[in-house]
N, C-alpha and C positions, 0 to 999 in steps of 0.2 A: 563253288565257282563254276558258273559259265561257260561251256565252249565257244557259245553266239560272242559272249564278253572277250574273251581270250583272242579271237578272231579281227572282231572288231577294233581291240587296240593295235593289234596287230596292222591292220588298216590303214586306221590312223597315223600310225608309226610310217609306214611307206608312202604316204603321201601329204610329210607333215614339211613346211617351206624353215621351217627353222632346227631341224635335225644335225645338221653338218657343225650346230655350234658347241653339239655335245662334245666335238673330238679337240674341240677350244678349251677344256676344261681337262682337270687332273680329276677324272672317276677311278675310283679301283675297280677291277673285276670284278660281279659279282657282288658288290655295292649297291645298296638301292638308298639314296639319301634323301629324306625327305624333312632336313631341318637346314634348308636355304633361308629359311626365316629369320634364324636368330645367327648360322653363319655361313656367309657363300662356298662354294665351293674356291679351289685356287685356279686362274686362269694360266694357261702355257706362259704366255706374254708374261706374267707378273716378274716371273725369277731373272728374265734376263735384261727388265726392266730395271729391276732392283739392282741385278750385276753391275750395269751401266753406270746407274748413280752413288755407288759405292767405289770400284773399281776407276771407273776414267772421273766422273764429276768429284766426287769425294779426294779420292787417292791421289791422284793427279790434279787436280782443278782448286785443291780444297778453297782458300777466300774467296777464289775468283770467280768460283760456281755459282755464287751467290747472283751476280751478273753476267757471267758468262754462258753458263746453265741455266738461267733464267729461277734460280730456287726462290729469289728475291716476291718474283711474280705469279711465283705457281698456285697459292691461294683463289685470286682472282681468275686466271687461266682455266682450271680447273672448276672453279666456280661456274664458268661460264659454259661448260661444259654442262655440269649436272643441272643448268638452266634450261637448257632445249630439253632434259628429260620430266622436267617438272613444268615447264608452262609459261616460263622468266623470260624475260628479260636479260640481254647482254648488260654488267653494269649491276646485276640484282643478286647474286648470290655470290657468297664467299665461300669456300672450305676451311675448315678452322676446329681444332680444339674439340671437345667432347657435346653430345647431344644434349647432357646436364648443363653443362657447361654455357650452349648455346641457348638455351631455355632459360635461362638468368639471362641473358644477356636480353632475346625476345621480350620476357617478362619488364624488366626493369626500363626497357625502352617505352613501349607501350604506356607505363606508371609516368613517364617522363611527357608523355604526349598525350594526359589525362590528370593533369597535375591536380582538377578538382574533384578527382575519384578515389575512393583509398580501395577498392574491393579487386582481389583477382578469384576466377572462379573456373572451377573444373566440375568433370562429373566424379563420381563416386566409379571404382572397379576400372577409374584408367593406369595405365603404367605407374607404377609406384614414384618410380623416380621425379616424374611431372609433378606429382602433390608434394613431394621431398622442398623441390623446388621453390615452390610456394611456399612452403610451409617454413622455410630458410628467409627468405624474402621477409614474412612475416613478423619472424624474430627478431632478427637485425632490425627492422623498423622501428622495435619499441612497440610492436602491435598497434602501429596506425594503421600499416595496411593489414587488413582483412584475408584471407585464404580460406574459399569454402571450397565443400566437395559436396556436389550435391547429386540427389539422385538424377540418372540419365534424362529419364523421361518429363523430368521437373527445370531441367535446366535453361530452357530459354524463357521459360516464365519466373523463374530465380533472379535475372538479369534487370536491374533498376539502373534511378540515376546515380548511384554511388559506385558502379559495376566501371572499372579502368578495361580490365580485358576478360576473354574467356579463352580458356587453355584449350582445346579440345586434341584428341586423335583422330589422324583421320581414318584411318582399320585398326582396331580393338586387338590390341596385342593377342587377346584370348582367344577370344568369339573369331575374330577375322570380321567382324560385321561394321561393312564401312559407312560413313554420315554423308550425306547430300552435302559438300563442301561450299557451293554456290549458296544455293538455299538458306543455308545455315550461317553462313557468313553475313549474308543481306539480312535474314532474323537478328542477329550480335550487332552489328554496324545500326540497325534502323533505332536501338535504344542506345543509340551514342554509345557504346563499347566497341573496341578493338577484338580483330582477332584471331589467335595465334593456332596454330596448326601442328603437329606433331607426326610427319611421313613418315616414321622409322618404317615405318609395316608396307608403306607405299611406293614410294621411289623404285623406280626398275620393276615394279610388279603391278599397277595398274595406272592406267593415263591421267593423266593430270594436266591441269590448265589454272596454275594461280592468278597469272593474268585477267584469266575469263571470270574466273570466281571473287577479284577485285579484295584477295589476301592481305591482311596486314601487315603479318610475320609468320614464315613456318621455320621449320629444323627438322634435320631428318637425318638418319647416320648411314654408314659407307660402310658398312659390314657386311651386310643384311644381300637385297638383290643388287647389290652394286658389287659385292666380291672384292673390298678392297681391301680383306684379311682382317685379324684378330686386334680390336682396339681402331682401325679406322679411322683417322680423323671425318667427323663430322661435317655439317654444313646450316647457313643459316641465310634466309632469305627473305631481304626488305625490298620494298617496291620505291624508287627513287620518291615518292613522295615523303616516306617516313626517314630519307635518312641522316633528316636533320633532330634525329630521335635523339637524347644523350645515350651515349656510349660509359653505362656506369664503370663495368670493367675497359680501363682506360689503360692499357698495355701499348708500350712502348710503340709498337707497330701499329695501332690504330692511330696513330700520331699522322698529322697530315705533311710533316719534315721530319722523319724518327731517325735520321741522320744531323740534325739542325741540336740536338741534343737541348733542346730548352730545359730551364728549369720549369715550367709551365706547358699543361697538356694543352693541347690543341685541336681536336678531332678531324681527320680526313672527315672532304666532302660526303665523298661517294662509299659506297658499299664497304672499302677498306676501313671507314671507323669501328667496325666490327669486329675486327681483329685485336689480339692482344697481345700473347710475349711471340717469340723468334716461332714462325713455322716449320712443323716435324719434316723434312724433306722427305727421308727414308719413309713414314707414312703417306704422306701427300703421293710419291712416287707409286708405292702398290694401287693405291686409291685412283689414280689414272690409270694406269693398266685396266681395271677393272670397270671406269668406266668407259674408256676408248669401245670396249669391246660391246657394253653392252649399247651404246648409241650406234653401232651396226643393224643392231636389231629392226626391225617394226614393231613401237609398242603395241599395235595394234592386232598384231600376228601373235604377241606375246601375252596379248591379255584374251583372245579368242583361244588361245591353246591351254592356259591356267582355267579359262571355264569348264573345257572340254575335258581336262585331265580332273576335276574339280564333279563332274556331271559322271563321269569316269567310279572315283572313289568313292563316290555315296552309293551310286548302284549298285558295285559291290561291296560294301560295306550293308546292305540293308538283308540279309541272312543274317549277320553276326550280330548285328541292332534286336533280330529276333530271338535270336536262339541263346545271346551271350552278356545282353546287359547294355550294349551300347546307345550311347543316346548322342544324338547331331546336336551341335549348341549352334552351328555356323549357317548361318540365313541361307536358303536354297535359290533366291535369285540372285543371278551373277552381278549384277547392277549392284546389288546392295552388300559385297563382300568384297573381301583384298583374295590374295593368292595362299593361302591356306585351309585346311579345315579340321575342325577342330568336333572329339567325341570325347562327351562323359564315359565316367567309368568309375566303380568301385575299387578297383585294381590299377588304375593307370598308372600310377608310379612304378608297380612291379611288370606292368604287361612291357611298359618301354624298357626296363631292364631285359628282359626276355627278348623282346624285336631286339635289340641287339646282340646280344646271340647270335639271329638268326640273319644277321648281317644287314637288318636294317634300321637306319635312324632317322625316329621322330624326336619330340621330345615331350618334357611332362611339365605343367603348369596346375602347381596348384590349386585349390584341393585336389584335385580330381580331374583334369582335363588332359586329352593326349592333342596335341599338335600335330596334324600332319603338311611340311611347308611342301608347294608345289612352283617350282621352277624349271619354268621349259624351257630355258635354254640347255640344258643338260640333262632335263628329266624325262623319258618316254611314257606313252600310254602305257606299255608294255610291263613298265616298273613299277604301275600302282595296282596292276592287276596280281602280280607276283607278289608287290609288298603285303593284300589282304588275302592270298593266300598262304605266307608265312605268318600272319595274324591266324588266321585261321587255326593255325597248326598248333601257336602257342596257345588258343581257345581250348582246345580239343583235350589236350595234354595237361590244361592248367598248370601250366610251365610256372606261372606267376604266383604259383603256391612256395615253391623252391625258396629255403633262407637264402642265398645268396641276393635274393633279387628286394629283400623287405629294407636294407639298409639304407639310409638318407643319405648321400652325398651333399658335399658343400655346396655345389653347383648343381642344380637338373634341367 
């Protein structure tokens, strides 16, 4: 490692306009965290967020919170929220329910607004859960509808007249390597398919504009760079043109009078058909904390600091690429990538056992791939220059030889 590098983040670090929102955040000392990806850090605000609507809304408030507190409307409220971070429309997103969960829901709307399509289609190596998705849809159908996965590079010439939607991500849970969303959406649409979006990896970590990009349906969850804690509820967003989509999960609450108690569903107009049983408060609650905070930001200060920190860790990373086995899988221009990056390895299940140790955490993605998530709202240049030189250490020592570090965990 570098003294010019050492220097230079150092630099960076004192003249960076979004530093103060580090002290917004619970870091431990000492700490270098570089798996914001898969879960936020916790924001100050959250616990006394959470006190509030436990303590006075809950305790004191309990039925009345429902209108009183406004819990009734906080789906939408909050939706409208995580709208101006994605590119929406007031009226266009909801919060709601799991990202599985919302991806049937995208999916089977779409099928409903292609009634003479039977085909849904993804690529091959995207998020498992996505193909799961489909592949459930499939079933239930009696295998009318069709679920392919096909290879990445094959996929918009894949796409015929029997093609209802295309699933895609938009940053590659792995790679971090992101798709021309506009482009690619105009490609899907120009052969009459719809098409659906997958932000998990995006939201709060690179700009977006669905609007601009004339999206059919995305989902995207509240864990990730939104910090809105473990389990999250989710989000799902239709463009008022589509929201006369059917609402196949038909839950009480997407009822257009779910007080009127009919025997017969009814589907809210607007964005509310989307919804299904009673909304998590206590979830919904962290998951505003966490966004209030991050719509302080400038995404645009925020996606120019993820490159620089991004330009940051391959540079030094490209010693240990030589001397240690490392290989970059995450695309080197910033245009064409989310807020992570990600290196092969022979060892990477055991090198991340080891960085932990050594007090820092990425994470490990099968076969072979190490994660490293970068979030500058909390994270300094300073920290990924330190984090490859505690790499380096575990390099040197072959730490990742140690049995403690060969055992699988249920979770990695």
């Amino acid at each position: 490692m570098t003294n010019s590098l050492a220097d230079h983040a150092r630099s960076l670090d004192e003249n960076d306009r979004l530093a103060h929102f580090r002290e917004r955040f619970h870091v431990r000392d000492g700490l270098i965290y570089l798996d914001g990806n898969s879960l936020g850090c916790l924001p100050r605000e959250t616990p006394a967020m959470l006190d509030n609507t436990v303590e006075k809304e809950w305790k004191d408030g309990l039925i009345h919170s429902w209108l009183d507190a406004q819990w009734a409307t906080a789906p939408a409220r909050i939706g409208d929220k995580i709208a101006q971070l994605i590119g929406a429309k007031a009226g266009e997103v909801i919060a709601t329910d799991s990202t599985s969960i919302n991806l049937f829901k995208a999916l089977t709307a779409a099928l409903s607004l292609r009634p003479d399509r039977g085909t849904i289609l993804t690529e091959s190596g995207n998020f498992p859960t996505d193909s799961y998705m489909m592949q459930g849809i499939a079933r239930f159908s009696g295998n009318r509808i069709r679920a392919l996965a096909v290879d990445p590079d094959a996929l918009l010439d894949t796409i015929n007249e029997n093609t209802a939607a295309v699933l895609l991500t938009h940053v590659h849970y792995k790679t971090a390597a992101a798709r021309d969303m506009a482009e690619t959406t105009r490609a899907i649409q120009a052969k009459g398919a719809l098409a659906i979006w997958d932000l998990s990896h995006s939201t709060g970590a690179v700009p977006l504009d669905l609007t601009a990009a004339n999206v059919d349906f995305a989902v995207g969850c509240g864990y990730k760079y939104l910090n809105g804690g473990p389990g999250a509820p989710a989000y799902l967003y239709a463009p008022k043109r589509n929201h006369h989509a059917d609402a196949v999960l038909s839950g009480w609450f997407g009822h257009a009078r779910p007080f009127d108690f009919t025997e017969d569903y009814q589907p809210a107009e607007g964005i509310e058909r989307f919804l299904c049983g009673t909304p998590p408060i206590l979830g919904l609650a962290a998951l505003e904390a966490g966004i209030d905070l991050m719509l302080e930001a400038d995404m645009a200060a925020v996606s120019a600091k993820s490159a620089s920190m991004a330009q940051m860790l391959v540079a030094a990373m490209e010693p240990l690429c030589k001397d240690y086995g490392f290989s970059l899988v995450t695309p080197t221009d910033p245009a064409r990538r989310g807020s992570h990056i990600a290196y092969a390895h022979p060892q990477a299940h055991e090198i991340v056992q080891a960085l932990r140790a050594e007090d820092v955490v990425a994470d490990f993605r099968a076969p072979n791939v190490i994660r490293f998530g970068l979030t500058p709202l909390y994270l300094r240049h300073t920290d990924i220059v330190e984090a490859v030189k505690r790499l380096e250490q575990v390099c040197q020592t072959r730490a990742w030889d140690r049995p403690e570090y060969t055992a699988r965990a249920a979770i990695t």
